[in-house]
RODO-2510 file (C-alpha; in nm, 4 decimals, decimal comma):
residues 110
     n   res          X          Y          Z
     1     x    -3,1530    12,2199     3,3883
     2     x    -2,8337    12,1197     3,3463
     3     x    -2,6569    12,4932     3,3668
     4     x    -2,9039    12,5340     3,7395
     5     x    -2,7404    12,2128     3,8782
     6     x    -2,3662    12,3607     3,7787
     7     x    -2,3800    12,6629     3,9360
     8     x    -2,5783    12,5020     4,2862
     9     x    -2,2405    12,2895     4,2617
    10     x    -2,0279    12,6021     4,2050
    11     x    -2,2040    12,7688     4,4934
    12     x    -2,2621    12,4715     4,7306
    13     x    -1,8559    12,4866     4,6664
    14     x    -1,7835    12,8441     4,7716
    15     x    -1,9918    12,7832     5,0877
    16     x    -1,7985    12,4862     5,2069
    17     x    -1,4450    12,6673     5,1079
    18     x    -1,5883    12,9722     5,2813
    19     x    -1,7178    12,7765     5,5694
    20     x    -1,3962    12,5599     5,6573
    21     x    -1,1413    12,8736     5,5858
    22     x    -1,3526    13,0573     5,8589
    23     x    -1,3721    12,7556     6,1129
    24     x    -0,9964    12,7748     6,0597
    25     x    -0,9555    13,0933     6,1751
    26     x    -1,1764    13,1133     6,4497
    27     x    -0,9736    12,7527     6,5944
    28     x    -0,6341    12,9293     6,5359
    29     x    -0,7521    13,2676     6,6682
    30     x    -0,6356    13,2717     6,9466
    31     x    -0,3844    13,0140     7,0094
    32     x    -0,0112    13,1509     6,9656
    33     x    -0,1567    13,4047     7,2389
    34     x    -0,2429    13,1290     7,4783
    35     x     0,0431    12,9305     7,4394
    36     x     0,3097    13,1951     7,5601
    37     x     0,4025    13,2077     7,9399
    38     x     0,2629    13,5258     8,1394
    39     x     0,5192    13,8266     8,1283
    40     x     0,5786    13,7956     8,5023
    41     x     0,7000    13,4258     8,4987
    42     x     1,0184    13,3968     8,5802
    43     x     1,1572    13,1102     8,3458
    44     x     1,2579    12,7987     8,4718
    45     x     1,6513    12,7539     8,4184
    46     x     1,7095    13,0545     8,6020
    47     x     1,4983    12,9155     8,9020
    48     x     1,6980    12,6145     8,8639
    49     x     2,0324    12,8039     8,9170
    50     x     1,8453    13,0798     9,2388
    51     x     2,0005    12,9295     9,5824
    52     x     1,7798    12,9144     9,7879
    53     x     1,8438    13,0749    10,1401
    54     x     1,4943    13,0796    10,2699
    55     x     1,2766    12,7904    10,3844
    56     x     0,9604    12,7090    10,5850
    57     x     0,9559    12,4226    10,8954
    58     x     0,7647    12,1107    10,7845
    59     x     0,6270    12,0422    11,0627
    60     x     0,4686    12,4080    11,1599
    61     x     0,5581    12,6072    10,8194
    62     x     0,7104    12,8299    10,9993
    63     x     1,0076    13,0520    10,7998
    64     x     1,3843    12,8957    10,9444
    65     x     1,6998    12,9045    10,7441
    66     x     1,8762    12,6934    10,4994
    67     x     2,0944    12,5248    10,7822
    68     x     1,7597    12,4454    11,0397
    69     x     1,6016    12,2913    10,7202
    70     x     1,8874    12,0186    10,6369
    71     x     1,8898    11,9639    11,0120
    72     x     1,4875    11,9048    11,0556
    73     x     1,5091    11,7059    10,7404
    74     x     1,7894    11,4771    10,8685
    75     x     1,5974    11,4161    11,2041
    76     x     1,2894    11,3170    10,9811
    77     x     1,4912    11,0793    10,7978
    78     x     1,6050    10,8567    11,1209
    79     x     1,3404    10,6295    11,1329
    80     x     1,2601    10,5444    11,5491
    81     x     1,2854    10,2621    11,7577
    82     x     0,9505    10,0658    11,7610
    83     x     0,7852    10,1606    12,0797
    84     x     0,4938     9,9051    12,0680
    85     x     0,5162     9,6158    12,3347
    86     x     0,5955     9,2339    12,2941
    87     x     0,2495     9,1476    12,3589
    88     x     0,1299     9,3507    12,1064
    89     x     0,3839     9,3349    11,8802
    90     x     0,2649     8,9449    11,8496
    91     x    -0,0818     9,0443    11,8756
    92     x    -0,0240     9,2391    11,5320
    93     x     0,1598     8,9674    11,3704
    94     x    -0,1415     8,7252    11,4524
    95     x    -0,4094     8,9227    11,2689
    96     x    -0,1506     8,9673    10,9658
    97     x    -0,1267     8,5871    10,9596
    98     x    -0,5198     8,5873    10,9952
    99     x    -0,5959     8,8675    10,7260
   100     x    -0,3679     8,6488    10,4863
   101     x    -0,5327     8,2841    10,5580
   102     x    -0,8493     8,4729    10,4950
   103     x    -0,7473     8,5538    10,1498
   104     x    -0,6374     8,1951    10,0860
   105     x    -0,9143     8,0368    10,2485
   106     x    -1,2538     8,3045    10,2216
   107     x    -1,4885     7,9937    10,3378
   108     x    -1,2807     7,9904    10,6832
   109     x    -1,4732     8,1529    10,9775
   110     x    -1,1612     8,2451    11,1970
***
């Protein structure tokens, strides 16, 4: 009885080495493949250092150069004039001060 029960162990042994060496190798199979950038890529210092001479309109995407880019972009950064009238201006700021009593207060009807 006792030599039946030492080799199950010896065997139920084998199995699990067996087993987890082959889960091992099926996890790892693939991996340094996956983990390596397509041949085409172009790396990413060397797109760091390209100039770039070419550029599309943000507004329409159409293709411009370099120079109509930094303009278009400076022209976006101006912020305009508000164009919005007194009345409503103060119209605006009356619902803002409404909105935030209504937060303070949620049992006032206003």
């Amino acid at each position: 009885m006792g030599k039946k029960q030492s080799h199950k162990r010896i065997i139920l042994g084998l199995l699990s080495f067996v087993s987890s060496v082959g889960v091992w190798l099926i996890s790892h199979w693939g991996s340094a493949v996956m983990a390596l950038p397509p041949p085409e890529d172009i790396p990413e210092e060397i797109l760091r250092t390209e100039i770039i001479i070419d550029a599309r309109s943000p507004i329409d995407g159409k293709p411009i150069s370099a120079a109509e880019y930094a303009e278009i972009q400076a022209q976006l950064q101006k912020v305009p004039p508000p164009k919005l009238t007194t009345s409503l201006r103060q119209t605006v700021f009356l619902l803002r001060i409404r909105n935030a009593l209504l937060q303070l207060f949620p049992f006032l009807d206003l």
